[in-house]
C-alpha positions as a printed Julia matrix, in Angstrom:
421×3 Matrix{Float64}:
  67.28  137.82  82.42
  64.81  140.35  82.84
  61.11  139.51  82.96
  59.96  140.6   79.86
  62.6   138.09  77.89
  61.66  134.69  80.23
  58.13  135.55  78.81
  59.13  135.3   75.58
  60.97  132.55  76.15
  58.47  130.14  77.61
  56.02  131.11  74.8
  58.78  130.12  71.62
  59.19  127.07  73.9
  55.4   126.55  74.27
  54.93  127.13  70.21
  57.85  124.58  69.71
  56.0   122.02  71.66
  52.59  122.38  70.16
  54.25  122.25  66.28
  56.23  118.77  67.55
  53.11  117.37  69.2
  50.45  115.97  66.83
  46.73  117.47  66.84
  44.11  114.98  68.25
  42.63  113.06  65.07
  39.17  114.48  64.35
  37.3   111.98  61.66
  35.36  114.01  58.75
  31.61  114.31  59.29
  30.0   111.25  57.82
  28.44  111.47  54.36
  24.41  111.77  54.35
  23.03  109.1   53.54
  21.07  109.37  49.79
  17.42  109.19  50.45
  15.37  105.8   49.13
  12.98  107.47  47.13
   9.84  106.46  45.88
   9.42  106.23  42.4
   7.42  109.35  41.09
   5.24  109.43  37.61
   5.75  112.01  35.25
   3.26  112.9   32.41
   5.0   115.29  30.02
   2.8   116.66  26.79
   4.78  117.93  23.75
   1.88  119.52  22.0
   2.06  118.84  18.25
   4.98  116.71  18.57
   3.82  114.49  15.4
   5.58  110.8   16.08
   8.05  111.24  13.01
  10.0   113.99  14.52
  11.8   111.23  16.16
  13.44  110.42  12.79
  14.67  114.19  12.21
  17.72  113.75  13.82
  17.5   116.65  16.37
  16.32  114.45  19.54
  18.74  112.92  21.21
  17.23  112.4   24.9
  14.14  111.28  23.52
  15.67  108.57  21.79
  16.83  107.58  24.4
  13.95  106.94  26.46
  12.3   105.63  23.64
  15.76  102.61  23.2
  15.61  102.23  27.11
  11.66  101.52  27.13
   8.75  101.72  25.24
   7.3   103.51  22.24
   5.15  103.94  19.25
   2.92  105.88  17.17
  -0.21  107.11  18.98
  -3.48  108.04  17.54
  -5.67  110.87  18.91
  -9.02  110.94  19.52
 -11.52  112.74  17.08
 -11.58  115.68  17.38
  -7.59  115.7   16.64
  -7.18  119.11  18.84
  -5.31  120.26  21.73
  -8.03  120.72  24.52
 -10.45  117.87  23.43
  -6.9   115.57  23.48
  -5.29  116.2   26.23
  -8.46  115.66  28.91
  -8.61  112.7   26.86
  -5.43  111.78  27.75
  -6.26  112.1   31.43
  -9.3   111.31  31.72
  -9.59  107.72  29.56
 -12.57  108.72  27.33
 -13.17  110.23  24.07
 -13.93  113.54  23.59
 -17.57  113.1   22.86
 -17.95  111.21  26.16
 -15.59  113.67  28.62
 -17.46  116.69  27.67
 -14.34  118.44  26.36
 -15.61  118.23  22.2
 -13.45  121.52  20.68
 -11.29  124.1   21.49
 -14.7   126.54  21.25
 -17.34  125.04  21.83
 -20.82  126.26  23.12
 -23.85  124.64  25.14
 -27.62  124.44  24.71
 -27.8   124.89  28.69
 -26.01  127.96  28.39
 -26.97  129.53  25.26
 -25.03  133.33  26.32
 -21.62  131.54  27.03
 -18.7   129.92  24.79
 -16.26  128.2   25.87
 -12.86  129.18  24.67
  -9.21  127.46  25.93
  -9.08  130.23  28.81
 -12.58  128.76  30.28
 -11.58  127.1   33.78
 -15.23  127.25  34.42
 -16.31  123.92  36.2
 -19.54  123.62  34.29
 -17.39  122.93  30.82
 -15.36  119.86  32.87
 -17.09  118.2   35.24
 -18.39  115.36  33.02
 -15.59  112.84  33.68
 -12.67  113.54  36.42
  -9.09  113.73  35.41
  -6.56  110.94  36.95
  -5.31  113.55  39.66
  -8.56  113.3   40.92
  -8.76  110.08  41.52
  -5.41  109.9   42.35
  -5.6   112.45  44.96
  -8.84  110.45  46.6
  -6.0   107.72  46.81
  -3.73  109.66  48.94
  -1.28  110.05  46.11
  -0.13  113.59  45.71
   0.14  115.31  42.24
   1.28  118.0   40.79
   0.43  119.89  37.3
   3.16  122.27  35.52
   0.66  123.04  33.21
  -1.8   120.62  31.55
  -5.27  121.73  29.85
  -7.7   121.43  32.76
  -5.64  121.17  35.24
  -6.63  124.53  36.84
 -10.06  123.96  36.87
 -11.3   122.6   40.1
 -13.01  119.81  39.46
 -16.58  118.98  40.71
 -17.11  122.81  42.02
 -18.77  125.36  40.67
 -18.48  128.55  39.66
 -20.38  131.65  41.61
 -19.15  134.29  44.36
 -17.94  136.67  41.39
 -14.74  137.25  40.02
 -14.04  133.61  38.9
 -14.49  132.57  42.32
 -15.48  128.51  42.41
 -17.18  126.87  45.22
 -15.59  123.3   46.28
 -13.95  120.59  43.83
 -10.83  119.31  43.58
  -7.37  120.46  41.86
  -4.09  118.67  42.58
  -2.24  119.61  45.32
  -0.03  122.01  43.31
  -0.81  123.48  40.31
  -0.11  126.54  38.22
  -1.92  128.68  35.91
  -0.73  128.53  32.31
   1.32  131.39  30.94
   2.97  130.83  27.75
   6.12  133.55  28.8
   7.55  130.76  31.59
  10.29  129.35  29.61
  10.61  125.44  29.29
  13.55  125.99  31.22
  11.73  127.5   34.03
   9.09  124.69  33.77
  11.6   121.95  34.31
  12.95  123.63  37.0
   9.51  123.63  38.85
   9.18  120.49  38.95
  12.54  119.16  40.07
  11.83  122.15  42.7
   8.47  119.92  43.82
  10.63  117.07  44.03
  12.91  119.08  45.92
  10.52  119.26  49.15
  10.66  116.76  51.9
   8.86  113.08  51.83
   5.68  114.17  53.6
   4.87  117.31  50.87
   6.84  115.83  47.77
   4.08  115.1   44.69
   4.16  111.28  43.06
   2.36  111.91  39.8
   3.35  115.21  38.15
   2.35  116.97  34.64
   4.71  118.79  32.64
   3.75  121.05  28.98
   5.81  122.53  26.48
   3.72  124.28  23.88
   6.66  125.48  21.82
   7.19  122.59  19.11
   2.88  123.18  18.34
   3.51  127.33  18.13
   6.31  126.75  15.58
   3.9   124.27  13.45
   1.17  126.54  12.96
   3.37  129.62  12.24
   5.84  127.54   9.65
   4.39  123.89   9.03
   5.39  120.83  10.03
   8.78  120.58   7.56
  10.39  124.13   8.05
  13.69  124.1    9.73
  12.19  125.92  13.02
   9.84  123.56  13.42
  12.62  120.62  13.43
  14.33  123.11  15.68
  11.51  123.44  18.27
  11.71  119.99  18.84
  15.42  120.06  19.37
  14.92  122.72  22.1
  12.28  120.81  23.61
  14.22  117.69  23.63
  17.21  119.59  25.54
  14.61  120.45  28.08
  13.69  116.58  28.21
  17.36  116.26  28.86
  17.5   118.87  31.82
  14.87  116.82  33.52
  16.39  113.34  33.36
  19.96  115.02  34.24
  17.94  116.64  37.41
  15.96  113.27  38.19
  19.88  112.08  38.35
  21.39  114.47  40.72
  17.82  114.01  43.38
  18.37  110.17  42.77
  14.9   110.34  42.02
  13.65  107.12  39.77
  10.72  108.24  37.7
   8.34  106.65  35.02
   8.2   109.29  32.44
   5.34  109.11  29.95
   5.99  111.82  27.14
   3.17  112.32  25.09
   1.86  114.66  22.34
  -2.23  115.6   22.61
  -1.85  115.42  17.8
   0.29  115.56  15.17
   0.84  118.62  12.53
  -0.39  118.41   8.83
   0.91  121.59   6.38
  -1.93  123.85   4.9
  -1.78  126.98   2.57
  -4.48  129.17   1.11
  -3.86  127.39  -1.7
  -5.83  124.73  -0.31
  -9.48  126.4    1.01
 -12.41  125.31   0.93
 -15.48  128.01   1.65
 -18.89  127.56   3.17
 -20.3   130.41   1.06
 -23.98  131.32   1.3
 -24.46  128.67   3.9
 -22.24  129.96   6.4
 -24.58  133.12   6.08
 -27.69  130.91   6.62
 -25.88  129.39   9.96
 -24.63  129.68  13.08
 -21.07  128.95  12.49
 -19.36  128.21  15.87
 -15.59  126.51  14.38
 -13.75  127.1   11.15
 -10.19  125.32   9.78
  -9.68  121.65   9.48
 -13.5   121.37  10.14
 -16.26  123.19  10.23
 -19.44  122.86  12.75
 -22.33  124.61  12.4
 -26.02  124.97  13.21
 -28.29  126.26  10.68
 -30.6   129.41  11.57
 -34.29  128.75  12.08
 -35.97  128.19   8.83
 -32.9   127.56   7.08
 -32.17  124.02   7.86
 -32.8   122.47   4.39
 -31.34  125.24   2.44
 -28.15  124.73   4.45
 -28.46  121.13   4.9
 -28.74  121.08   0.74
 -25.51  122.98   0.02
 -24.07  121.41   2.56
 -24.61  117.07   3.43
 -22.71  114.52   1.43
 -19.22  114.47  -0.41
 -17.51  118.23  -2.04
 -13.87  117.97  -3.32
 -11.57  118.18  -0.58
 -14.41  117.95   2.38
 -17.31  116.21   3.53
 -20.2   116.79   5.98
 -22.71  115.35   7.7
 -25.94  116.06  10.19
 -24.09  115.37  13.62
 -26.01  111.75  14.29
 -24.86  110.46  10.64
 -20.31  111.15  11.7
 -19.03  108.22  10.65
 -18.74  105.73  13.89
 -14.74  105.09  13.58
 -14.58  108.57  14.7
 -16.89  108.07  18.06
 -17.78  111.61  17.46
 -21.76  113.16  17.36
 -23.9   112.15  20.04
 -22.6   114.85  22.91
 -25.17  118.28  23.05
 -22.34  120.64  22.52
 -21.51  119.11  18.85
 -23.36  121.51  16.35
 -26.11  120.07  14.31
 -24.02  119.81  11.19
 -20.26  119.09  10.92
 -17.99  119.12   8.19
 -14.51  117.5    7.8
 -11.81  118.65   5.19
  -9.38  116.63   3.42
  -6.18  116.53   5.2
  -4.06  119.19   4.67
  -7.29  121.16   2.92
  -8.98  124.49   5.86
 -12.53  125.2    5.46
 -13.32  128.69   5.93
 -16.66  130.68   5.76
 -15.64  133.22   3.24
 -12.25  132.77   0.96
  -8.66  134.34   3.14
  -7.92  137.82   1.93
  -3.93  137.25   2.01
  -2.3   134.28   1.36
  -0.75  132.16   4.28
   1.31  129.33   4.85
   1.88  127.15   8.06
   0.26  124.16   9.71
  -2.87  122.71  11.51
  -4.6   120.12  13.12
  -7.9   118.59  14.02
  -8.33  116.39  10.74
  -9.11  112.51  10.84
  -7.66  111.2   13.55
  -6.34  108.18  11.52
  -4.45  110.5    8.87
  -0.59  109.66   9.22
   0.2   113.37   9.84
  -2.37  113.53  12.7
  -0.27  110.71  14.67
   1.69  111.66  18.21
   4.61  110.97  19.82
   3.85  108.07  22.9
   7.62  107.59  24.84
   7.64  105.63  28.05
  10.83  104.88  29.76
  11.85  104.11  33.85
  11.51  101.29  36.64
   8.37  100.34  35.61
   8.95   99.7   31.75
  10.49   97.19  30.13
  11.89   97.64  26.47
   9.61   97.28  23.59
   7.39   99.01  21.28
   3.68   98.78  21.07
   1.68   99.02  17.51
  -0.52  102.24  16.71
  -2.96  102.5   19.52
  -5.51  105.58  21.03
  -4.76  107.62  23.22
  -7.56  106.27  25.63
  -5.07  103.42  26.58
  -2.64  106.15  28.2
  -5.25  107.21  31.35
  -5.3   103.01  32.44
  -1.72  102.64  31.41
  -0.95  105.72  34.28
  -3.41  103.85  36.51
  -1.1   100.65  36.39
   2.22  102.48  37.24
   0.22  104.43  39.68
  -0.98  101.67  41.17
  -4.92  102.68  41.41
  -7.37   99.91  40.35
  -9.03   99.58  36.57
 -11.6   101.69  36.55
 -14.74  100.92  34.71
 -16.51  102.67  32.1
 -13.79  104.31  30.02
 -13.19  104.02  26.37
  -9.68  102.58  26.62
  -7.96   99.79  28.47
  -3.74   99.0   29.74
  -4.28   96.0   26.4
  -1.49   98.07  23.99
   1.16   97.45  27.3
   0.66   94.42  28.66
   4.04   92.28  28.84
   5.63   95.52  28.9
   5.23   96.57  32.44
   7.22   95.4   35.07
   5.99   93.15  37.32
   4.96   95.22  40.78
């Protein structure tokens, strides 16, 4: 046999032997182990979600939340608007007490200024601090996707030029609002923060959707894209519980809405006239507040004080106390409420419209907001009407900070509804 062949011989014998022997047993890699998390808090805002949306048939995942734990209708504070509200919401007192009184708003200390819903200047917030502040000082991380105020940094002050602020606090994470990122992508960020290892992974987190408020003004409160809004929204709600799921992260989610939607039409107007010439007019819609020009006062305050159909004003000091509204500086000296459902304007609209609006009596049916709590620290239940100052001590007790004295709310609504720590 020549060479070449006993070769390939002894390597079909060698091939024979390795197919009849059996390969050494090597055991799969063990399965990680699924992290013990901590139980994070999530705030989520639904802005204009009015509390009877639930019954529209179109939200599933809230429903949900709201079987598994607790709910109920929630009243705003007075002012019933979307700034004012939510740092009410965070920061446990009324408008009139956290500085936050309108949407636009100006200041006797600075009379050249207004502030506006893009104003992240610290001088407009530093009257009360917002629980992420406190929470931080705790050595609990947070984390805002979007929540009025939550860019501002608290305590610090503006100066350096070019919106540059000197000191304060912000949470940890935090982004600047833009109404293109999609509630999609907004979801995403924060299961993305809850992504990041123990040491650098937030414990209370904010969340916004603006989109179910957008489609209220534009078509009202009981057109079809309104109802669908919510729908979309509540998918989104859905996304983050299924993501929660996959992390085997346990959360306390708190979904709230900052007011409620009431329908309006030109139909229904009601115009300053020859007073809003003699004034100062700083806000116009579901009220008016104004401040009448020097030597004008009594002319305006004529036309103006006591009961008209469909609104009623009233020098700032005389706002009826259920509304806990008219003793802060930046409240013009007269203020006049519509009839829900009614817009006062300065001069009658020159097309006609139809939509929706807020910022009437915060005890009007329309005004009241959707309150949904639901995880390991809830039991099942549902809590009468109650203000939206409860919610700031209600986060405190899942957060596990101390009461903290001086606010306008209290945990009361909840008790026998938490779990027991």
């Amino acid at each position: 046999m020549r060479w070449t062949t006993r070769i390939a011989a002894a390597a079909l014998v060698a091939v024979l032997q390795a197919c009849a022997t059996p390969p050494a047993y090597t055991p799969p890699p063990p399965a990680a182990a699924v992290e013990a998390r901590v139980p994070v808090t999530i705030l989520v805002s639904i802005d204009g979600f009015r509390a009877d949306y639930l019954q529209r048939g179109v939200t599933p995942n809230l429903n949900r939340l709201a079987a598994a734990g607790i709910s109920g209708p929630m009243r705003p504070s007075f002012p019933s608007k979307t700034f004012p509200n939510h740092w009410t919401l965070v920061t446990g007192k009324v408008p009139d007490h956290n500085g936050i009184v309108a949407n636009r708003m100006e200041d006797p200390a600075r009379p050249n200024e207004v502030f506006t819903m893009a104003t992240d200047d610290p001088f407009w917030w530093n009257a009360t601090p917002p629980i992420w502040v406190d929470a931080e000082q705790a050595g609990i991380r947070t984390a805002t996707m979007f929540w009025p105020g939550a860019n501002v940094a608290f305590g610090g002050e503006a100066g350096g030029g070019h919106g540059a602020v000197k000191g304060g606090t912000r949470p940890q994470d935090w982004q600047q609002f833009n109404q293109a990122v999609t509630g999609e992508q907004r979801v995403n960020a924060v299961l993305d923060w809850l992504r990041r290892p123990a040491g650098i992974r937030p414990r209370f987190l904010t969340l916004y959707f603006d989109a179910v408020d957008t489609a209220g003004h534009g078509f009202g409160p009981d057109d079809a894209r309104t109802t669908a809004a919510a729908a979309e929204v509540d998918r989104q709600i859905g996304a983050l519980v299924d993501g929660l799921s996959v992390l085997h992260q346990p959360a306390n989610l708190v979904i709230v809405a900052d007011h409620g939607m009431a329908a309006t039409s030109s139909d229904r107007v009601v115009t300053l006239g020859e007073a809003a010439a003699l004034s100062h007019v700083v806000e116009t819609g579901p009220y008016a507040s104004l401040t009448p020009l020097p030597g004008n006062e009594a002319a305006v305050e004529k036309a103006l004080l006591g009961r008209h159909p469909h609104m009623e004003c009233w020098r700032k000091g005389a706002i009826p106390a259920r509304l806990r509204y008219g003793t802060h500086p930046r409240i013009p000296a007269i203020f006049c409420l519509a009839e829900t459902g009614w817009l006062i304007l300065d001069k009658p609209p020159e097309k006609p419209f139809a939509g929706g609006n807020h910022g009437y009596d915060n005890q009007a049916p329309e005004m009241a907001a959707l309150f949904v709590a639901a995880g390991p620290a809830f039991r099942h239940g549902t809590v009468p009407a109650f203000d939206n100052v409860d919610i700031t001590p209600l986060l405190r007790d899942v957060l596990g900070l101390p009461s903290k004295a001086g606010l306008d709310g209290d945990d009361a609504p909840f008790r026998g509804l938490l779990q027991a720590r």
